[in-house]
C-alpha positions in Angstrom: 18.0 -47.9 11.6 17.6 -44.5 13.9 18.6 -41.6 12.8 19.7 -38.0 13.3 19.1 -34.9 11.4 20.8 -32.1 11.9 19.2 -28.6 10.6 19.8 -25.5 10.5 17.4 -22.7 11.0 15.2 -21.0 8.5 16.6 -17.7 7.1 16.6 -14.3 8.8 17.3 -11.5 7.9 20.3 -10.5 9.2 21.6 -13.5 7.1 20.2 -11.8 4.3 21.9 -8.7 4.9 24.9 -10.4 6.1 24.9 -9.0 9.9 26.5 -10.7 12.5 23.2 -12.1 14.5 21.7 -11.0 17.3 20.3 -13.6 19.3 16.8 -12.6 19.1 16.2 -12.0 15.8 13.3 -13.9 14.0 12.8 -16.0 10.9 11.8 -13.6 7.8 8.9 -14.1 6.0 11.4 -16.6 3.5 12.7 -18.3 6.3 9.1 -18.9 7.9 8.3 -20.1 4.3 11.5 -22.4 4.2 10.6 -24.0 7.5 7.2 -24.7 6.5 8.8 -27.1 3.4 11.4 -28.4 5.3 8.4 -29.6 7.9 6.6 -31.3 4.6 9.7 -32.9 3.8 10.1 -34.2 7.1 6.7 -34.9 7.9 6.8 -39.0 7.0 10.7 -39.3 8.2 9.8 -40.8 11.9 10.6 -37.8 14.1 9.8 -38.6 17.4 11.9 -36.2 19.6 13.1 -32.7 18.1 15.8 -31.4 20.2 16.3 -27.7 19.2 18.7 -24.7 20.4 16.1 -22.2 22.4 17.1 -18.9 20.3 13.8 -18.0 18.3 15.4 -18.8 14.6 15.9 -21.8 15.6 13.0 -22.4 18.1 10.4 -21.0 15.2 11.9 -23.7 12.8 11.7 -26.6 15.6 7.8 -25.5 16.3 7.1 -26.1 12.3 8.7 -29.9 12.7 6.6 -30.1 15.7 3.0 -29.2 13.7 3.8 -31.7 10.9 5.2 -34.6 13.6 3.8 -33.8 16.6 6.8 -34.6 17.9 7.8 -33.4 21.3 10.8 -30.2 21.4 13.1 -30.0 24.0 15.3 -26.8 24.0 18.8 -26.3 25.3 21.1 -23.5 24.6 23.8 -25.9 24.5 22.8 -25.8 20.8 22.8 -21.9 20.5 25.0 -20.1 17.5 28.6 -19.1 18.5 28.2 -16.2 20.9 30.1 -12.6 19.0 29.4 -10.8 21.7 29.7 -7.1 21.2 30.3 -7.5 17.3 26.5 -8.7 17.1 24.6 -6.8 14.6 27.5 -5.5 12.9 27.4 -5.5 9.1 30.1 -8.0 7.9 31.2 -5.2 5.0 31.9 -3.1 8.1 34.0 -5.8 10.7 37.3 -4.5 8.7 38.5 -8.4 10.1 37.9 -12.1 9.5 35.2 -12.9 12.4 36.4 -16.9 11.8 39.9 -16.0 12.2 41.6 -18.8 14.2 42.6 -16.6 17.0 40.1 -14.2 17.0 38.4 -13.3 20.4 34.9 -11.4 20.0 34.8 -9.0 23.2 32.5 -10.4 26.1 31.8 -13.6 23.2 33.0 -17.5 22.9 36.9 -17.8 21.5 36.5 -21.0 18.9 37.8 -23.0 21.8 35.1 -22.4 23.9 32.5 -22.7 21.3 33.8 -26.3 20.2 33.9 -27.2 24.3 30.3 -26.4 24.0 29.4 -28.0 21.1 31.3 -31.2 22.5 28.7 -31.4 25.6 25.9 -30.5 23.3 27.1 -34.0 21.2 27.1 -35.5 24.3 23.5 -34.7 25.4 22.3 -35.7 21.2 24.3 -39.0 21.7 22.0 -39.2 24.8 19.1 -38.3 23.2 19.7 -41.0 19.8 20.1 -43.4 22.2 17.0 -43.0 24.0 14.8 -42.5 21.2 13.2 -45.0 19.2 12.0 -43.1 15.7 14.1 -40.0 14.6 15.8 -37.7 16.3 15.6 -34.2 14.8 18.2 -31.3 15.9 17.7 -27.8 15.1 20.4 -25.6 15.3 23.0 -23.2 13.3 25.6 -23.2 11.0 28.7 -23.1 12.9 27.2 -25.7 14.9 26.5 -27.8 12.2 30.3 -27.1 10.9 31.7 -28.0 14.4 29.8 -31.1 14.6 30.6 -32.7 11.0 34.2 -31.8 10.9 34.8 -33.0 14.0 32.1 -35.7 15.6 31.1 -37.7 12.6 32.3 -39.4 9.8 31.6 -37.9 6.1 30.9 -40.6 3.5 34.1 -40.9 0.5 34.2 -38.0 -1.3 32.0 -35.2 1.6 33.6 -32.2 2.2 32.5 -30.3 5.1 30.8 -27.3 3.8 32.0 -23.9 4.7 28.2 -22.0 4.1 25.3 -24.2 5.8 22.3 -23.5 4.5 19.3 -22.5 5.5 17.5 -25.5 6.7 19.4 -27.6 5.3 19.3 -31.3 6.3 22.0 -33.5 7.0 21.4 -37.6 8.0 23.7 -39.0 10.6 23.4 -42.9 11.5 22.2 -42.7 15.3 25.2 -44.9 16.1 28.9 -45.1 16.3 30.7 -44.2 14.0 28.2 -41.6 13.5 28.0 -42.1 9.8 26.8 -39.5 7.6 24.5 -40.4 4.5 23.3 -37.0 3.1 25.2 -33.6 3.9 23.8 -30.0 3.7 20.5 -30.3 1.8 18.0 -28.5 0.4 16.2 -30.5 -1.8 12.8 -29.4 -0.4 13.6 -25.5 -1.7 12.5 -26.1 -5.1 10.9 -23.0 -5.2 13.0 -20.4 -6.5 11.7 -17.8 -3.6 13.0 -19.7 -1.5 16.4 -20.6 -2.2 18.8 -19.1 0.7 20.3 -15.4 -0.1 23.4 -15.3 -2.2 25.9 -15.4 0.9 23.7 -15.6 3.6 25.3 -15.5 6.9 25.9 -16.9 9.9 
């Protein structure tokens, strides 16, 4: 059967220091080490086609899939991060407000709204994508895309909860067909290093 899995991007660190991200800011030295197991993990799975959101935490950890798979990456920035505008490279401790408020409207940045209309024509274009590829699709990407997509496009297996903290690289297996069935949910199981388990609270 063909599958999807959608990752998210090797640690930064601005997650580590829990700043809201800028969207240029590179993997750390962990995060370049967590890619490189997450590409061993992957590297027998049957990626054919990595699609991957273009900003570079997320391009970095698409390249590593890409020297273990030789598989080739397309990039779209229909799979970028939520956009914070102006509150980008703020420390959380210093927001003095929930940034994932319901209501809340970062200046010159996407309202939830317009994130999840984004995210709904980036599910479009993966659908696409599954369809016309015959191994694995792999989709790198970030957590509140991740989030968006499981609670809302794809159905969780009895007893899945959608997580609330995705972690770094973390994999998660979606049947490449309707219903969009998910068999394995926010994993990490190829971080068995200690020094390279995510950051206590690591951010978006």
């Amino acid at each position: 059967m063909r599958r999807i899995l959608l990752i998210r991007h090797g640690e930064t660190a601005g997650n580590a220091a829990r700043v809201v991200q800028k969207p240029d800011i590179p993997l750390s030295p962990r995060g370049e080490a967590q890619a490189d197991a997450l590409a061993r993990r992957l590297a027998g799975d049957g990626i054919t086609q990595i699609f991957s959101s273009d900003l570079e935490r997320a391009a970095a950890t698409a390249r590593r899939l890409r020297a273990t798979t030789s598989a080739p990456i397309a990039f779209d920035p229909l799979l970028q991060e939520r956009n914070f505008g102006d509150v980008r490279g703020t420390p959380y401790d210093q927001l003095g407000f929930d940034l994932f408020e319901p209501d809340y409207a970062p200046p010159n940045g996407e309202t939830w709204e317009m994130f999840h209309a984004r995210v709904d024509q980036a599910w479009e274009r993966i659908q696409a994508m599954a369809a016309s590829t015959a191994g694995t699709l792999a989709v790198v990407t970030h957590g509140l895309v991740c989030r968006s997509i499981a609670a809302r496009h794809v159905r969780l297996a009895d007893g899945m909860l959608v997580p609330e903290k995705w972690e770094n690289t973390s994999v998660t297996i979606v049947d490449a067909q309707t219903p969009w069935r998910v068999s394995m949910l926010n994993d990490i199981a190829h971080l068995e290093n200690p020094e390279l388990r995510p950051s206590p609270g690591a951010a978006v």
